[in-house]
C-alpha positions in Angstrom: 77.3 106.6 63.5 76.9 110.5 64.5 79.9 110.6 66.8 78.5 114.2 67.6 75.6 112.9 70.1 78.2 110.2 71.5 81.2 110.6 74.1 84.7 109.9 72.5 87.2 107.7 74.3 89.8 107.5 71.6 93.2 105.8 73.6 96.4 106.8 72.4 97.8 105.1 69.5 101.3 104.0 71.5 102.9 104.0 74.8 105.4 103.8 76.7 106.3 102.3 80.3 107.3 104.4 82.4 108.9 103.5 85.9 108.7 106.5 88.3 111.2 106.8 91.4 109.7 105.1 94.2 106.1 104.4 93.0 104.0 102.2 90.2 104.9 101.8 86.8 102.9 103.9 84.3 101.9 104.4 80.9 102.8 107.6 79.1 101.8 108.4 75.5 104.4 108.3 72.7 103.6 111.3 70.3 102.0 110.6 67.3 104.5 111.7 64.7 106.8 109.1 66.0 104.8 106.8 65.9 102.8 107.5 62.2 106.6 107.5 60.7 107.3 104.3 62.4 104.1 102.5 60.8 105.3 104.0 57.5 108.7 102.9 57.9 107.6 99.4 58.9 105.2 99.7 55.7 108.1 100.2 53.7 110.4 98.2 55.3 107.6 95.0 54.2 107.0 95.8 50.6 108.7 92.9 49.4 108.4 93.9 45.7 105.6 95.4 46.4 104.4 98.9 45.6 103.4 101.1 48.6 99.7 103.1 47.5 98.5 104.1 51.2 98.5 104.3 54.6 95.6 104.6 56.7 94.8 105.9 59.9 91.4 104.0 61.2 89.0 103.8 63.9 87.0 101.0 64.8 84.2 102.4 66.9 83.5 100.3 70.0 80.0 100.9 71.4 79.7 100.4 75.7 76.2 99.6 76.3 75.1 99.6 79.8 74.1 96.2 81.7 71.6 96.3 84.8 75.2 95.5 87.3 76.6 98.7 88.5 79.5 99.5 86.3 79.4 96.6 84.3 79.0 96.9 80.6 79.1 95.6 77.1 81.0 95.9 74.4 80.0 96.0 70.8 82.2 97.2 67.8 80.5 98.3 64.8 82.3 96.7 62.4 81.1 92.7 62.7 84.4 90.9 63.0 83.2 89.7 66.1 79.6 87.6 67.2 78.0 86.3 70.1 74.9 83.8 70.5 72.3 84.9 73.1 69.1 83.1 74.4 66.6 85.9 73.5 64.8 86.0 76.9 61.6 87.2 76.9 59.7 89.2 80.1 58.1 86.6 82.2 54.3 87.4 83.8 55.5 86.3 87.3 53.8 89.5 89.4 50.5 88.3 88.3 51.3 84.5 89.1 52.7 85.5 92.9 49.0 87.4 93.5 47.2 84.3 92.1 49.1 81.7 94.3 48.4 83.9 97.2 45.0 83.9 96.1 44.7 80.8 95.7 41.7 78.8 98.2 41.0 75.7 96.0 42.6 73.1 94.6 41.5 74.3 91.5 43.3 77.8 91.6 46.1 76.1 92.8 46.2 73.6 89.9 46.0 76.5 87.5 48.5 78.7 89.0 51.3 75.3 88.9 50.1 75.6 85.0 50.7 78.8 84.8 54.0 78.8 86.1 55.0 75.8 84.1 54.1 77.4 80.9 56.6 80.5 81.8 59.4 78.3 82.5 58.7 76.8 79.1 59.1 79.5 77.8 62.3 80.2 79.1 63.3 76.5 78.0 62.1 77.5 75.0 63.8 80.8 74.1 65.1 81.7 70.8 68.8 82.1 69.9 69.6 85.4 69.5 73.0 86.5 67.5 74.1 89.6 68.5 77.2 91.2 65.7 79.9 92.9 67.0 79.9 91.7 70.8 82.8 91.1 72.5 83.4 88.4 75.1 85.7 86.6 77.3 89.2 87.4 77.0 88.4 89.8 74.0 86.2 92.2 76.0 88.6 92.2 79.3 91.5 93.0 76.7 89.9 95.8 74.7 88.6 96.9 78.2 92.1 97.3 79.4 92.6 99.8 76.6 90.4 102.3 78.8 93.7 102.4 81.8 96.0 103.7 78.7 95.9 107.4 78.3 94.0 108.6 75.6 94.0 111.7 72.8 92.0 114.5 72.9 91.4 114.5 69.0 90.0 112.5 66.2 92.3 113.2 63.3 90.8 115.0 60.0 93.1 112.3 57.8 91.7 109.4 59.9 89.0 107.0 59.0 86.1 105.3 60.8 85.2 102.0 60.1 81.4 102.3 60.6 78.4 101.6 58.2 79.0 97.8 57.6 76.1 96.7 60.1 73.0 98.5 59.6 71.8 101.0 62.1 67.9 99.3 63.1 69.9 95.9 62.8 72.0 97.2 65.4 69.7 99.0 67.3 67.6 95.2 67.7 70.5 93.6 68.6 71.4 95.8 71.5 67.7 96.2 72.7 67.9 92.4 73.2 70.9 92.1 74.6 70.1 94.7 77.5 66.2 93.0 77.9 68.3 89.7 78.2 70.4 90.8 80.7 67.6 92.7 82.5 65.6 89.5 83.0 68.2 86.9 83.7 69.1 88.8 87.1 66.2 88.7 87.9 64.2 85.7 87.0 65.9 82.6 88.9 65.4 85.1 92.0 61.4 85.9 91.2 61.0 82.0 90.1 62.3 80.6 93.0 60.7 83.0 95.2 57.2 81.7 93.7 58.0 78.5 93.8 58.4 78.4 97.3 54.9 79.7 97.9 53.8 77.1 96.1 54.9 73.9 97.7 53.7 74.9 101.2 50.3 76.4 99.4 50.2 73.0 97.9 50.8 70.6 100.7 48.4 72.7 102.8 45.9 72.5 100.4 45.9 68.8 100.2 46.1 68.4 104.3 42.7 70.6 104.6 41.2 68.8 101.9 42.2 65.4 103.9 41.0 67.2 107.2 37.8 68.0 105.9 37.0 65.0 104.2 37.8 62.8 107.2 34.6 63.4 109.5 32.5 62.7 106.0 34.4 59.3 105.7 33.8 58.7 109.2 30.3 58.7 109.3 29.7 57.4 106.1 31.9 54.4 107.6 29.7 54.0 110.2 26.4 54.1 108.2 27.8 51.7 105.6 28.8 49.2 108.6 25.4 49.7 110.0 23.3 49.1 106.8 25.6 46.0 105.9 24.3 44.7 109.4 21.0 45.5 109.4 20.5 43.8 105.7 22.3 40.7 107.3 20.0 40.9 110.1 17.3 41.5 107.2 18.5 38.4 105.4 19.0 35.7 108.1 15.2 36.5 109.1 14.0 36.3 105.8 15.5 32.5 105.7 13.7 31.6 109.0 10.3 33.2 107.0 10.6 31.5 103.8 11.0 28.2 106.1 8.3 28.6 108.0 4.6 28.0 107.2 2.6 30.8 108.6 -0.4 31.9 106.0 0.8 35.4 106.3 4.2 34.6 105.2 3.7 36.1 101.9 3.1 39.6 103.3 6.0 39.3 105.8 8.0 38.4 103.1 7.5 41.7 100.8 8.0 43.9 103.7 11.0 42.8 104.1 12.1 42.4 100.7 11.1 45.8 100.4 12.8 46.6 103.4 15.8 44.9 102.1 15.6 46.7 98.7 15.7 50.3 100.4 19.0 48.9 102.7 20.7 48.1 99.5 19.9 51.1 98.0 20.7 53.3 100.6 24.4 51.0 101.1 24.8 51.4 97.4 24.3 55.0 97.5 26.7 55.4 100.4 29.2 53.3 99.2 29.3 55.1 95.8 29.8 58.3 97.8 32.4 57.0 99.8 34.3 56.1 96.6 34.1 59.5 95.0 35.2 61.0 98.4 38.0 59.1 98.2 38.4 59.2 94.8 38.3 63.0 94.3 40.6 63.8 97.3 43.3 61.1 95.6 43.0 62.6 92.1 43.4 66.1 93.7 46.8 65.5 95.6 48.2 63.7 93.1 47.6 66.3 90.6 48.8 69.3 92.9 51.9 66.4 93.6 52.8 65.6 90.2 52.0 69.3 89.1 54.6 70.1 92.5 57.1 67.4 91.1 57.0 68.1 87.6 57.2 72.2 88.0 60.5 70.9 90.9 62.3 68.9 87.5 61.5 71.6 84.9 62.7 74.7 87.3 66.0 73.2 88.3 66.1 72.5 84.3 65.4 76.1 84.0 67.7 77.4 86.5 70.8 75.5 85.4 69.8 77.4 81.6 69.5 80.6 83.3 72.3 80.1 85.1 74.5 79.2 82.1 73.4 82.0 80.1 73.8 84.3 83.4 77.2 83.3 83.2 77.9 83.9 79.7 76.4 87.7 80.1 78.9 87.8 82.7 82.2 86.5 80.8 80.9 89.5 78.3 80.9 92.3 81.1 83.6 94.6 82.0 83.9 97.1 84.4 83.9 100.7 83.3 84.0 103.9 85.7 84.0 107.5 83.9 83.5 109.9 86.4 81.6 112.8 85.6 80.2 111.7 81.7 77.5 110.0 80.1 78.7 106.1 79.6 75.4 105.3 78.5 76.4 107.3 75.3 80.0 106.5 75.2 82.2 105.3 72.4 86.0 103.8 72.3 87.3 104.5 69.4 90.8 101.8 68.7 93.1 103.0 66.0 94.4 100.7 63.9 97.2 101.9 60.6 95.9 100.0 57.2 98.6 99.6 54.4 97.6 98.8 50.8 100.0 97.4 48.9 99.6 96.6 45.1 101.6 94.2 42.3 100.2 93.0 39.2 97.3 94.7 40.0 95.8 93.0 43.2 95.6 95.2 46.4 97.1 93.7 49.2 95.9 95.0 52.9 98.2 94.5 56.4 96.8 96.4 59.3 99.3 97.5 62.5 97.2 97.5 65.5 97.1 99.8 68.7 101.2 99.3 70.4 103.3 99.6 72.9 107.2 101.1 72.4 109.6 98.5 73.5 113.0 99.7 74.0 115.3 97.4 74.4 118.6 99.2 73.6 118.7 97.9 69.9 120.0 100.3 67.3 120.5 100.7 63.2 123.3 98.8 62.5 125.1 98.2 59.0 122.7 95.7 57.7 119.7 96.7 59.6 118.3 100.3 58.2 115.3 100.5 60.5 114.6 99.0 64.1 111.0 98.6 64.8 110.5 99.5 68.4 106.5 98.8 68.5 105.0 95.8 69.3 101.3 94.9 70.3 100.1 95.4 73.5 98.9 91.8 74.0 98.0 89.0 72.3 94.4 89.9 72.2 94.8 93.0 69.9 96.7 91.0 67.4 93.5 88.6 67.2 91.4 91.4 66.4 94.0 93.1 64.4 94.2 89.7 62.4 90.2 89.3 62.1 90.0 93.2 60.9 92.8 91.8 58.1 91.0 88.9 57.4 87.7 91.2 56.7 90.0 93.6 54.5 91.5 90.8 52.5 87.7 89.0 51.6 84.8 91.5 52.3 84.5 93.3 48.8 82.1 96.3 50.1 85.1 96.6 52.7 88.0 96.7 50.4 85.9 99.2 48.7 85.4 101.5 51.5 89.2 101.5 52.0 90.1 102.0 47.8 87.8 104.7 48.5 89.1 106.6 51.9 92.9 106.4 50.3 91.9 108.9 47.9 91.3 111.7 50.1 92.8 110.4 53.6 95.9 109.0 52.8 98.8 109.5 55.3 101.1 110.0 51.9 99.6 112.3 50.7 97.8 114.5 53.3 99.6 117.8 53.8 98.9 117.6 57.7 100.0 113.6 57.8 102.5 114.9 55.8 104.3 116.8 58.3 104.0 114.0 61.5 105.3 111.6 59.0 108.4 113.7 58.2 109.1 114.9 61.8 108.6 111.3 63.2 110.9 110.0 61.0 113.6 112.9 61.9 113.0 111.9 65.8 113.6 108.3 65.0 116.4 109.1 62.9 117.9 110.7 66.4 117.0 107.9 68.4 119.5 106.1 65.9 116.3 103.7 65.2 116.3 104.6 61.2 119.3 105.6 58.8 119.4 108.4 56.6 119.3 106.6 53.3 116.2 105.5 54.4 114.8 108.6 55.4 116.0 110.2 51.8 114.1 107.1 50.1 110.7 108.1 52.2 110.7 111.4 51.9 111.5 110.3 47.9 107.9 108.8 48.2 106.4 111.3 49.7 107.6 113.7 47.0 106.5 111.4 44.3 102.6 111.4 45.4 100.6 114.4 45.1 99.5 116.4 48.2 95.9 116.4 49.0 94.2 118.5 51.3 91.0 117.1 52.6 87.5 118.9 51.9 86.5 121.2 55.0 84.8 118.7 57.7 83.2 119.6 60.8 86.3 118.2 63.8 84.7 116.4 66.9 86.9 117.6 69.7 87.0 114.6 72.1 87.0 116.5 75.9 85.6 113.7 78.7 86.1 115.7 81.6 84.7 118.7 80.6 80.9 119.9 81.1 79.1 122.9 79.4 79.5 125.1 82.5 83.2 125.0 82.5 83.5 125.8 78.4 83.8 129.7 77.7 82.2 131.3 74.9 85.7 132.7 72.6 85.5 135.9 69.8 88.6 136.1 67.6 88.5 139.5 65.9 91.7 138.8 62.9 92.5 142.0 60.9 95.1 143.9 58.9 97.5 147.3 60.5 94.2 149.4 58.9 91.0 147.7 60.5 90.3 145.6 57.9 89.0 142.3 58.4 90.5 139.2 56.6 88.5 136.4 55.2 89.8 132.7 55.6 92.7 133.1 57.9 93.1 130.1 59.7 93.6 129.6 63.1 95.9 126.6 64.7 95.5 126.3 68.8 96.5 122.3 69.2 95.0 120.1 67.7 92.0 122.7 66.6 91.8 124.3 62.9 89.5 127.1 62.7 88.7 129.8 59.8 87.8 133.8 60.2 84.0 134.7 58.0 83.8 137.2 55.5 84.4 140.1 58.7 87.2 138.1 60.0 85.5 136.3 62.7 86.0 133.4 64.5 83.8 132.0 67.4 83.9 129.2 69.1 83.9 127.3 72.9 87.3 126.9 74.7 87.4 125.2 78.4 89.4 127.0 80.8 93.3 126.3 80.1 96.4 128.7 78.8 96.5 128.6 74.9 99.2 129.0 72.5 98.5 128.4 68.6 99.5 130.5 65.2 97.0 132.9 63.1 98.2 132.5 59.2 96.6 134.3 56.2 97.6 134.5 52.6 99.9 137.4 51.8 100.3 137.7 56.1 103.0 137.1 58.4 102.4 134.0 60.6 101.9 135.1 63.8 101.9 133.6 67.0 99.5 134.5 69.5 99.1 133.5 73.5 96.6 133.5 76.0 94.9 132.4 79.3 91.3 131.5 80.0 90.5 131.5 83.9 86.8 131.9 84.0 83.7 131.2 81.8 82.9 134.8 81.1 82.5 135.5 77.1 85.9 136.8 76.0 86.9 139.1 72.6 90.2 138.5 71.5 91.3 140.8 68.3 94.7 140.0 66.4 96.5 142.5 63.8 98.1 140.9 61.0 101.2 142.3 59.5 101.3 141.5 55.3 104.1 140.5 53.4 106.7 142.8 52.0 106.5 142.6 48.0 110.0 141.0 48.1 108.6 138.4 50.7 106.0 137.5 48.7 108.1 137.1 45.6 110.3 135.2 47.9 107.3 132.9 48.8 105.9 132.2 44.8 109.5 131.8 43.8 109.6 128.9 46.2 106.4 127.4 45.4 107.6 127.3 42.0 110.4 125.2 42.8 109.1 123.1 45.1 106.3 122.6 42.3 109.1 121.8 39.9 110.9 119.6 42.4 107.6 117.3 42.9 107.0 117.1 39.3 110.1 115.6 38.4 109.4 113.0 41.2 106.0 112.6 40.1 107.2 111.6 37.0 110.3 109.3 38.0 107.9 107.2 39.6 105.4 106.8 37.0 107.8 105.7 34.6 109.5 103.3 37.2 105.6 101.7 37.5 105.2 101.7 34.0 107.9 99.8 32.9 106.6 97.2 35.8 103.0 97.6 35.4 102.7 99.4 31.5 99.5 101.2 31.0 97.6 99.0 34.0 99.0 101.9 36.4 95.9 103.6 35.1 93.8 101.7 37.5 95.6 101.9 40.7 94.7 105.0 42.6 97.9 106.0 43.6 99.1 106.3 40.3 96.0 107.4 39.1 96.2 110.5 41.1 99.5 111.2 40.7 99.1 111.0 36.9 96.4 113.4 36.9 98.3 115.8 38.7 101.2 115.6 36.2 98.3 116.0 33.6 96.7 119.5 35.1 100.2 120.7 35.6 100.8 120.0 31.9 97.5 121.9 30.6 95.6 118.3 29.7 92.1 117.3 31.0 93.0 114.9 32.8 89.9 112.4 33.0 89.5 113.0 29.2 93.4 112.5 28.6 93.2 109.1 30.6 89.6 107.9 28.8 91.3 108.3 25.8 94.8 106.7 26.5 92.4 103.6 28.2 91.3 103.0 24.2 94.7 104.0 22.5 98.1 102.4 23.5 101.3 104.2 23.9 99.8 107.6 25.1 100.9 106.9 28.9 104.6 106.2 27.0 104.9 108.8 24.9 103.9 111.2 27.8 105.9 109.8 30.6 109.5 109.9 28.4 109.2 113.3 26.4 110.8 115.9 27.9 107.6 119.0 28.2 108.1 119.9 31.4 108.6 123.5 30.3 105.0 123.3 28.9 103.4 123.1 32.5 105.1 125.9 34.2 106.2 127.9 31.2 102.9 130.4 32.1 104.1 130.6 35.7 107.6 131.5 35.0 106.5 134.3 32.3 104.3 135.7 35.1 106.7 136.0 37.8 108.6 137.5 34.9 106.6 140.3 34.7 105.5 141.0 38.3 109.9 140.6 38.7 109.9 143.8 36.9 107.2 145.3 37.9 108.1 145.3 41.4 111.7 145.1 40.8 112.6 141.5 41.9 114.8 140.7 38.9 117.4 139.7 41.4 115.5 137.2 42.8 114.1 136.5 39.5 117.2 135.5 38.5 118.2 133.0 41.5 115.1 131.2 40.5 116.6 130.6 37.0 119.6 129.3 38.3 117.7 126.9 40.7 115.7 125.6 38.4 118.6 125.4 35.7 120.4 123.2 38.7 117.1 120.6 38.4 117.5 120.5 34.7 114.6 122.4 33.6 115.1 124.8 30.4 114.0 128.1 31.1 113.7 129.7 28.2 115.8 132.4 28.9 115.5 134.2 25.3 111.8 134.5 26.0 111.8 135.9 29.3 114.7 137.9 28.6 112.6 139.6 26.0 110.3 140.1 28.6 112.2 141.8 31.1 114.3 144.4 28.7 
């Protein structure tokens, strides 16, 4: 999903209630750190033997689609944990049927129109199921559509992950496209068919009482002439009897006039008779097939309506009511965070995910035989369903589990160098709120030492800003240079939650909507400074900042540091590998976490380390051998004879020397006689 065309509504990943003096209750956000060290914590706290490879940050993208009620909408995640069955509606031809029953002058027109709307109600009988992936309803949809009230965060993280790509785009594109026709036609149909319906019984009882007026006079006189010919061929009868009995010689000619006489009264009564019939006949077959056609469309429309209804109804349980002032909601997205914890033993990945929450203070604290309170707690028993169906898909869906192995090798909370830092100064503010002990702190920030840093590739950040239009953004030039005028490349710039970098002339550009700044300009071999400033119109703005560099002593200082902190994490690095080897043996090899950390421990050593781990894949006892000889001195032995030098070069032998003695205190051998040689 390009989340660059779409309008973020991420809600914040905790809150808290908060009762104000004389008014409503309302929900404030908890700040993130707190609340990324309490996942971790509660990761930890449910290893249960188990070893601890990531945490994630995800984001299960919610789609709003737009419904034909005012303010109503749709929800659809992206993911499929969710699905709902449809009747796939199609448009009904009803404006052509109305004209054509207006139309309508024969019984014949009439007849075709009741047809006509027969078959379109059939069709509606008739529609297709329709299953549309990712829709929420009921309870579901009103609960994630509370999530909108909470306050939400102006940022998608770097480190976080979105759960998107499972359903396929055109798949998805269908789906909604169906959904929104469906909803288009069913509020309108039962309206337009019961609208047409209505001008069809009157049209058809109308018809049949001027067909019954105009065939009345007809019946009438051919009545009368039928009664008249009946009598006149009695008449015609009784005096050919008194004829036949008689014996006058020109009976024989009296006798065929009158049979033909007789003959012609037949015929004409036969003739009439036969008309009569069809009269009748026609008129009968005509009303009862406008009738039945009348009663039959009566049963199948209220059969239609109740279906129409129903499904109405069903749309409706699926509706919620959004209201963002001021933005696009056609093209909006809610994005729910969710934390994913892999766990591993005996080589199977285990996956718990802790959902969107709510802090819940309730005055408990740490007490001897409780080292951390968990204060967070699920909004409401609909996020834990969907928390517990997103599991369910992480425990069974391969391509899934795959996607996650995946993200936690770059966006791991553990290892990220920004994640990093919210993790450690969470746990410090919890640690205050007497909510976690020390020990436990030590034995995280143990953890944290033990996995290599990462620092994620450079990705373009989509600034979430709902509010906001283009007219109120101001166009911002940062101008970042040394004391002499001379631009620096790469120095980064921190405002919030924004990261930027300075080109090759030590520019930075970008849009900023009217509000006071504050943020930090840093540059290798630079101070950090700290810069300040207030943007009250739109007007383009030029901002230039001088950088002070580092004293040589500063940035020997600096390395010196680096050096120890390197030497710090590679004893940890190492402590944990051989604690997972003697648990898993060489099987570590395959499980990311300890993949990566063993490859760092390899580079630091001078090995290849994909070529190193091929290898030790074929041969047994390399991972051994490695992890319990002691040639640490091996990895850092170059950067120590290097900082050596530029020591007395620059005349940092002083400091030179404190770094000895530190790294003596880890239990590193220096190799003093060496770098003594050096330095004399």
């Amino acid at each position: 999903m390009d989340l660059n065309r779409r309008n973020l509504i991420i809600p914040v990943t905790a809150t808290r209630r908060l009762q104000l003096a004389g008014g409503q209750p309302m929900e404030q956000a908890v700040p993130e750190d707190y609340v990324t060290a309490a996942m971790v914590l509660r990761a930890m706290e449910r290893c249960e033997g188990r070893n601890l490879e990531f945490i994630l940050k995800t984001y299960l993208p919610v789609v709003i689609v737009p419904s034909p009620d005012l303010n109503r909408y749709f929800l659809v995640e992206q993911l499929g944990l969710t699905s709902e069955t449809i009747l796939e509606m199609k448009s009904p031809k009803l404006e052509k049927l109305q004209e054509q029953v207006q139309q309508a002058v024969s019984s014949e027109d009439l007849l075709k129109c009741l047809n006509g709307v027969r078959e379109e109600i059939k069709r509606v009988l008739d529609a297709p199921s329709a299953t549309i992936v990712g829709l929420f309803a009921g309870l579901t949809a009103r609960g994630v559509g509370r999530l909108l009230d909470r306050p939400s965060s102006v940022i998608f993280e770097e480190y976080s992950v979105l759960l998107t790509g499972v359903i396929n785009k055109s798949e998805f594109d269908k789906s909604i496209k169906i959904l929104q026709d469906t909803s288009v036609i069913l509020s309108s149909i039962e309206e337009e068919l019961s609208k047409i319906i209505e001008n069809i019984q009157p049209k058809v009882e109308g018809l049949v009482g001027t067909q019954e007026e105009q065939a009345t006079p007809v019946l009438s006189r051919l009545n009368l002439r039928v009664e008249a010919l009946e009598n006149q061929i009695e008449v015609l009868e009784s005096e050919r009897v008194k004829i036949s009995a008689g014996s006058s010689p020109d009976r024989r000619v009296k006798l065929d006039e009158l049979d033909m006489l007789l003959a012609a009264r037949k015929t004409a009564l036969s003739r009439d008779q036969k008309r009569q019939a069809d009269i009748v006949s026609n008129l009968a077959d005509t009303s009862q097939d406008l009738l039945v056609g009348q009663d039959e469309l009566a049963a199948e429309s209220k059969t239609a309506f109740n279906q129409i209804r129903n499904q109405h109804s069903a749309l409706a349980d699926m509706l919620i009511p959004v209201r963002l002032a001021g933005e696009d909601t056609e093209s909006s997205v809610i994005l729910l965070p969710f934390f994913m914890a892999g766990f591993s033993k005996r080589d199977q990945l285990h996956i718990e995910v802790y959902p969107i929450s709510h802090l819940h203070s309730n005055g408990e604290r740490v007490s001897r035989r409780r080292d951390f309170v968990d204060m967070f707690e699920s909004p409401s028993r609909i996020i834990d369903a969907l928390s517990s169906l997103l599991e369910d898909r992480a425990s069974n869906d391969v391509t899934l589990r795959k996607f996650i192995r995946d993200s936690s090798q770059d966006y791991n909370l553990l290892a990220n160098e920004k994640a990093r830092e919210l993790v450690r100064s969470g746990a410090e503010a919890l640690l205050g709120d007497a909510l976690v002990k020390r020990p436990l702190i030590q034995e995280l920030e143990n953890l944290l030492s033990a996995i290599p840093e990462t620092k994620l590739r450079k990705r373009k950040r989509r600034l979430v800003a709902h509010v906001l239009t283009d007219d109120s953004l101001c166009n911002v030039k940062f101008h970042i240079h040394n004391e002499a005028g001379k631009p620096i490349d790469g120095a980064k710039l921190e405002l919030g939650a924004l990261s930027l970098k300075s080109d090759s002339s030590g520019v930075i550009t970008t849009q900023l909507p009217r509000s006071h700044y504050e943020g930090t300009v840093s540059a290798s071999g630079f101070i950090e400074k700290s810069v300040e400033f207030s943007l009250s119109s739109t007007d383009d703005v030029v901002i230039p900042i001088v950088m002070v560099p580092l004293s040589h002593e500063e940035q020997i200082i600096l390395r010196l540091d680096e050096l120890v902190d390197r030497a710090r994490r590679l004893d940890m690095i190492r402590e944990r590998l051989w604690t997972a080897f003697e648990s898993q043996g060489s099987t570590l090899l395959g499980i990311p976490a300890y993949r990566n950390a063993l490859i760092e421990l390899l580079s630091e050593l001078g090995y290849e380390p994909e070529a190193w781990i091929a290898e030790a894949k074929k041969k047994t006892g390399m991972v051994k051998r490695l992890l319990k000889r002691d040639d640490r001195i091996d990895g850092l032995r170059r950067d120590i004879l290097r900082m050596a030098e530029e020591s007395k070069k620059s005349g940092g032998i002083m400091l030179f020397a404190e770094l000895l003695v530190r790294l003596d205190d880890l239990g590193w051998s220096t190799g003093s006689d060496e770098i003594e040689g050096i330095i004399t």
